[in-house]
C-alpha positions as CSV (number, residue, x, y, z in Angstrom):
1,X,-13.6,-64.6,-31.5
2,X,-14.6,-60.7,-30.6
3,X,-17.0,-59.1,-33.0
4,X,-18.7,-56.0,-33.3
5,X,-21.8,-55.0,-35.2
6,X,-21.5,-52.4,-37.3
7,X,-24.4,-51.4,-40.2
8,X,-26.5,-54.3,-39.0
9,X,-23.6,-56.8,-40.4
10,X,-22.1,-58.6,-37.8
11,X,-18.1,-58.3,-38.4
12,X,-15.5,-60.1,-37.0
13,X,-11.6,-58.1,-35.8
14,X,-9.8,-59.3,-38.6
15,X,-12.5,-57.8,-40.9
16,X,-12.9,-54.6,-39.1
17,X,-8.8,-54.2,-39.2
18,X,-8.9,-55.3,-42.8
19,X,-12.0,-52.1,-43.5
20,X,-9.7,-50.2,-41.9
21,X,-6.7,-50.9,-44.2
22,X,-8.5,-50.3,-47.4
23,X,-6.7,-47.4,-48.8
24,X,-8.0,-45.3,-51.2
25,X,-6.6,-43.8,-54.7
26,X,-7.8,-42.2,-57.5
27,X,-9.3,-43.9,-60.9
28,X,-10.5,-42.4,-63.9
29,X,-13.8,-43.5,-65.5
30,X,-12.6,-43.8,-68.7
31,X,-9.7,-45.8,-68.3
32,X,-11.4,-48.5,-70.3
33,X,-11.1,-46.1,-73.5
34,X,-7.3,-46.3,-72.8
35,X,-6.0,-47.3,-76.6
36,X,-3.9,-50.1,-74.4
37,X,-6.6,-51.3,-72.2
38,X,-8.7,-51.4,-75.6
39,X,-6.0,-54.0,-76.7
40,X,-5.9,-55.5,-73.4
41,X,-10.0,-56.0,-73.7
42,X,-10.0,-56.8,-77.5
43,X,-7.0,-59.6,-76.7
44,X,-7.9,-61.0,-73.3
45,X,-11.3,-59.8,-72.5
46,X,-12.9,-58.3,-69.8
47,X,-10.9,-60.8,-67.5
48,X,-8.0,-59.5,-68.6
49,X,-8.9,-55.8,-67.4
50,X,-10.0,-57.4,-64.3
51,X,-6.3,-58.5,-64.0
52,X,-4.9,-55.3,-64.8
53,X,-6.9,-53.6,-61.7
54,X,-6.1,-55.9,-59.5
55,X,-3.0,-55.4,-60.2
56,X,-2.7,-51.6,-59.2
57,X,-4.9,-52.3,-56.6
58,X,-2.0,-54.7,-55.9
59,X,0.9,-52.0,-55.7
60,X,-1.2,-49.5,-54.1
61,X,-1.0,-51.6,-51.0
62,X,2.7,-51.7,-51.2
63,X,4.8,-48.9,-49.1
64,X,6.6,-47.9,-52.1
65,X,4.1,-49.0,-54.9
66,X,6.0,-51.4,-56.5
67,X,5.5,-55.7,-56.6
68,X,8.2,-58.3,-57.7
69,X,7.8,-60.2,-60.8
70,X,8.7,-63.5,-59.0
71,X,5.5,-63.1,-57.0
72,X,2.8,-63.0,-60.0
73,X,2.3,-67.0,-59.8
74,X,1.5,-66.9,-56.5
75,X,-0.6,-63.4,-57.0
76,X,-2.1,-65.4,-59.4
77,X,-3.5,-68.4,-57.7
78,X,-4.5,-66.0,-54.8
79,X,-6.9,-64.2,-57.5
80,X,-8.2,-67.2,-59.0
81,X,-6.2,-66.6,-62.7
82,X,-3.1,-68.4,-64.2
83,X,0.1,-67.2,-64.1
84,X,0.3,-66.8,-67.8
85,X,-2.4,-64.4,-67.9
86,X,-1.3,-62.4,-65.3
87,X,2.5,-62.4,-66.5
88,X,0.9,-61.1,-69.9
89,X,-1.2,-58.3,-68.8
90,X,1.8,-56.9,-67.2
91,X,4.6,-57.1,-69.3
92,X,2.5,-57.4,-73.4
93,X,0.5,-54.0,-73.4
94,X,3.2,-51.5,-71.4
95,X,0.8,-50.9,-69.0
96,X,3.8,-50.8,-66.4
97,X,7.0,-50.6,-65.7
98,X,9.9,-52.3,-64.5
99,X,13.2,-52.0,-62.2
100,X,16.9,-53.9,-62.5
101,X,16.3,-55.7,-59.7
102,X,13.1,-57.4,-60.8
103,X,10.0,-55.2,-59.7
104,X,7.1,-53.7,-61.7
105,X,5.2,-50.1,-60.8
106,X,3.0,-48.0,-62.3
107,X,4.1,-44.6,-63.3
108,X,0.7,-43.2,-63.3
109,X,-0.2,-44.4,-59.7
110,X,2.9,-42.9,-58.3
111,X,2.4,-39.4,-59.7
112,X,-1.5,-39.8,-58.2
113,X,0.1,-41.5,-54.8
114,X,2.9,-38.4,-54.7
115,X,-0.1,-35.6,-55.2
116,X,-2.3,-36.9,-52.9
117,X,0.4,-37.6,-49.9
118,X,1.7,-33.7,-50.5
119,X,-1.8,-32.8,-50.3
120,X,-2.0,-34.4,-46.9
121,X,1.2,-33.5,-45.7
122,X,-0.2,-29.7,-46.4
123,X,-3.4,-30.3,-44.9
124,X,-1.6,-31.0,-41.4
125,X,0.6,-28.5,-41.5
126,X,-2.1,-25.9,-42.3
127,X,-3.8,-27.9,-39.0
128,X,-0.7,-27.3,-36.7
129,X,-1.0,-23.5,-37.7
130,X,-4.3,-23.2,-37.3
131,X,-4.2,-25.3,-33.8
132,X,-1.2,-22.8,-32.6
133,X,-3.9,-19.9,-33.8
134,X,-6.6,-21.3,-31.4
135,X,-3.9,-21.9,-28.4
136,X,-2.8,-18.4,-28.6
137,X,-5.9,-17.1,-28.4
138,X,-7.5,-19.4,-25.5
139,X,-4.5,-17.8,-23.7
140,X,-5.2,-14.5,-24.7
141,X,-8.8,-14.9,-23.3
142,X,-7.7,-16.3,-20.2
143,X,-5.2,-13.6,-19.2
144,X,-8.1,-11.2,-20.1
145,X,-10.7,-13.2,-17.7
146,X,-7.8,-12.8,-15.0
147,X,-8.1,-9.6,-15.0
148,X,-11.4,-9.1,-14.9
149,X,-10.9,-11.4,-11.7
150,X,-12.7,-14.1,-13.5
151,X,-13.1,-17.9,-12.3
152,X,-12.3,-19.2,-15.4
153,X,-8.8,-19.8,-14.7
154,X,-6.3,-19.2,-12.0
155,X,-3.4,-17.0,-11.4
156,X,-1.1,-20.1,-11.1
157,X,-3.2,-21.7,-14.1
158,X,-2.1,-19.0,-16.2
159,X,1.4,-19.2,-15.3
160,X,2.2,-22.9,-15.7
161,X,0.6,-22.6,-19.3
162,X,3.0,-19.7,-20.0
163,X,6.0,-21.8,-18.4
164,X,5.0,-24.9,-20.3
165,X,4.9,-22.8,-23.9
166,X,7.9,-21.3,-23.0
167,X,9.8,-24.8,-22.8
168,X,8.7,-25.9,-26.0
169,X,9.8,-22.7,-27.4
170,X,13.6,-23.1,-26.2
171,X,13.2,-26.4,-27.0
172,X,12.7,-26.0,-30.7
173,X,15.2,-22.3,-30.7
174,X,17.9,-24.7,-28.9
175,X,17.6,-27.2,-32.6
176,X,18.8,-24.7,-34.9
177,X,20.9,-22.5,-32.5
178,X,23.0,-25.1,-31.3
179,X,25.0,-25.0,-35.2
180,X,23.9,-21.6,-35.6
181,X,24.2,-17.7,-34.6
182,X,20.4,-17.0,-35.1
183,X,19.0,-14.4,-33.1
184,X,15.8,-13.7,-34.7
185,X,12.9,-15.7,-33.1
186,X,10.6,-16.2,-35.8
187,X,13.1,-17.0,-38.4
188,X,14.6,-19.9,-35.9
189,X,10.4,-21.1,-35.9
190,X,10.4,-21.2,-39.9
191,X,13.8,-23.1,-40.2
192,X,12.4,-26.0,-37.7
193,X,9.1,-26.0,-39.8
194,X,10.8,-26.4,-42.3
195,X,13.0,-29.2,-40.9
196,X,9.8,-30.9,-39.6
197,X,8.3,-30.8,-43.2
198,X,11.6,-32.1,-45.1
199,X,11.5,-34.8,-42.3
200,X,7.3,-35.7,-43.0
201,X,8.4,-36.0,-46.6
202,X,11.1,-39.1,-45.9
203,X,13.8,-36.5,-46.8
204,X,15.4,-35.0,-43.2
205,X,17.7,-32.6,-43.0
206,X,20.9,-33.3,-41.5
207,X,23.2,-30.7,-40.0
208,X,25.2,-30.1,-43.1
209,X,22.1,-29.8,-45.2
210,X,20.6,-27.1,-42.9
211,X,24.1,-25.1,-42.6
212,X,24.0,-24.5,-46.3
213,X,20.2,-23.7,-46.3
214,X,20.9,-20.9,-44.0
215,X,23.9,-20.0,-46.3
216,X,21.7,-20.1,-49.2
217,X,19.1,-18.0,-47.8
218,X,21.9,-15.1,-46.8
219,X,22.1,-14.7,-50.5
220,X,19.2,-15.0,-51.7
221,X,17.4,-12.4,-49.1
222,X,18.5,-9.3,-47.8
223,X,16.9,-9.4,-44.4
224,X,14.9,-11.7,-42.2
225,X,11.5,-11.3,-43.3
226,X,12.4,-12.5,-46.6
227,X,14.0,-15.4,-45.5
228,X,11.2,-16.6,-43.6
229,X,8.6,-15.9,-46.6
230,X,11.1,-18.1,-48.6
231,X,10.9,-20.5,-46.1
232,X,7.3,-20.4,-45.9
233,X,7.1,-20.9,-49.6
234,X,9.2,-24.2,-49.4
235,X,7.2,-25.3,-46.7
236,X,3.6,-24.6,-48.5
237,X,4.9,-26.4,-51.3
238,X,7.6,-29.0,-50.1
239,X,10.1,-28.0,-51.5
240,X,13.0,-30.0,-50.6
241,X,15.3,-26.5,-50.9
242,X,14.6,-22.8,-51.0
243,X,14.2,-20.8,-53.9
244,X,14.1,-17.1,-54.6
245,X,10.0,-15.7,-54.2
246,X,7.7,-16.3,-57.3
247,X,4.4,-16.1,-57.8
248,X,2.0,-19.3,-57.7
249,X,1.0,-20.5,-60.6
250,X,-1.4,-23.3,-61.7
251,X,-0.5,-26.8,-63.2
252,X,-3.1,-27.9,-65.8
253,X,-1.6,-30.9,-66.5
254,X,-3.9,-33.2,-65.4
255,X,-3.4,-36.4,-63.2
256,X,-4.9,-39.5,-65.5
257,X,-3.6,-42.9,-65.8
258,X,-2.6,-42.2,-69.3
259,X,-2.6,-39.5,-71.7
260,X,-4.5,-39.0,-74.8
261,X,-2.5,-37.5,-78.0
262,X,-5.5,-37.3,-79.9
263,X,-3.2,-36.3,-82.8
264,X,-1.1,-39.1,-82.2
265,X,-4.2,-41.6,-81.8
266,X,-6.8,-40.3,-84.8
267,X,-5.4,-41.7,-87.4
268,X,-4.6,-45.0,-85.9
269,X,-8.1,-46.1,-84.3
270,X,-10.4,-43.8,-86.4
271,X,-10.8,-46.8,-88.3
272,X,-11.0,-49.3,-85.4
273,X,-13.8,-51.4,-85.1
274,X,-13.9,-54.0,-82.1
275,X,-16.3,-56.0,-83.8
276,X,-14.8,-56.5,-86.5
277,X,-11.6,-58.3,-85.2
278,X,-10.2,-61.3,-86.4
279,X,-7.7,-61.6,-83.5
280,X,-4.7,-60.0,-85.1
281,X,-2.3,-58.0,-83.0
282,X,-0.6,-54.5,-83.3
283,X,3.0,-54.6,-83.8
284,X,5.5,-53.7,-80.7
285,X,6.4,-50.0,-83.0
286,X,2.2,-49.4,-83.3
287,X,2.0,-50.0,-79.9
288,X,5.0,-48.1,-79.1
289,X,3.2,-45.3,-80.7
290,X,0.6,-45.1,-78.2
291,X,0.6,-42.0,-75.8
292,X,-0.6,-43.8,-72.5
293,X,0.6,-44.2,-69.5
């Protein structure tokens, strides 16, 4: 079998693949202080909070973060647990949630899954611009080195670059004037960026859809440049729609796997003492009470 060494370990391809595969997500350091995951500890011990993990760590690998119940016996012997512990972890201390047709997720995970992917998403759009920024000026450079009868580039360089820029660019006018009388050049380049972001998202725009964005734009700006700063503004943020201009603003909200209600949570485990347990359980409206995830 192929191998390769890397960091002095020898690895094999199905490891390498594997290293490649481990995806990454977000975890708080305190989750353990969780009032559930307290009860999860207190009830089941610290095997039991391994469960829990592996269970997200479980859903994170799944493409839409969500695992059927009727696979937990065989996650189970996988992990080296029972299926009775693992079946309690995720349906005794509403740690999760579940679907009609028989799945369990994790709020928490999706909201941390849904930041970071828009973060990406905005991350390579900002690249495309910033690429198109760096084309346009290796082309400005190179006209200017033709005239100073430079060997840089050619004449017939020059011109095939230009020819092969101005494909692409009737290319992607030709996708929105083909339903549309748009005459304005950069507003047709905004409405297929923002067709390309709706489609990144997994929410494309069909030909309907992007009749009556155009329709919604007419009346919500009075002239082009508007539109296209609308546009901009639903592409920055991906938006599935446009909305009239605001100003930015700045969500504090936080991104934890649960939610502390420290109002909610004093009086009912300022007088908690692990230690003194005797194995007694909360009842399903205390543990309703609990502001978590």
């Amino acid at each position: 079998m192929p191998n390769i060494l890397t960091n002095k370990i020898l690895l094999t391809d199905t490891e390498v693949q594997m290293k490649k595969d481990a995806y990454y997500f977000s975890h708080d350091s305190n989750s353990k202080d969780d009032p559930k995951c307290v009860l999860l500890i207190e009830q089941l011990g610290l095997e039991g909070y391994g469960i829990f993990w592996m269970l997200v760590e479980t859903l994170r690998d799944q493409p839409d973060y969500k695992y059927p119940l009727s696979l937990l016996a065989a996650l189970a012997r996988r992990y080296n647990s029972t299926a009775q512990k693992v079946e309690t972890v995720v349906k005794n201390y509403k740690l999760f949630q579940f679907t009609e047709d028989e799945f369990f997720f994790s709020i928490s995970l999706m909201e941390r899954m849904e930041y970071l992917e828009n973060y990406r998403l905005k991350k390579s759009i900002a690249g495309k611009k910033g690429n198109e920024v760096r084309w346009n000026n290796q082309l400005s450079i190179a006209e200017s080195s033709q005239c100073d009868n430079s060997a840089i580039t050619s004449p017939s360089q020059i011109i095939a670059s230009k020819v092969k820029k101005s494909k692409v660019k009737k290319s992607k006018e030709k996708e929105i004037k083909d339903n549309n009388t748009i005459e304005n050049k950069l507003l047709i380049q905004a409405l297929n960026e923002f067709k390309e972001m709706r489609s990144k998202i997994k929410k494309p725009l069909t030909d309907r859809a992007l009749t009556l964005t155009i329709d919604k734009l007419n009346k919500l700006a009075a002239n082009d440049n508007e539109k296209i700063e609308i546009l901009n503004q639903s592409i920055m943020n991906c938006y599935q729609g446009v909305f009239p201009l605001k100003k930015e603003g700045v969500n504090n909200n936080g991104n934890g796997f649960y939610k502390q209600n420290n109002e909610k949570s004093k009086g009912k485990w300022s007088d908690y003492k692990p230690g003194e347990s005797t194995g007694s359980k909360l009842t399903e409206s205390e543990i309703a009470d609990l502001d978590l995830i």
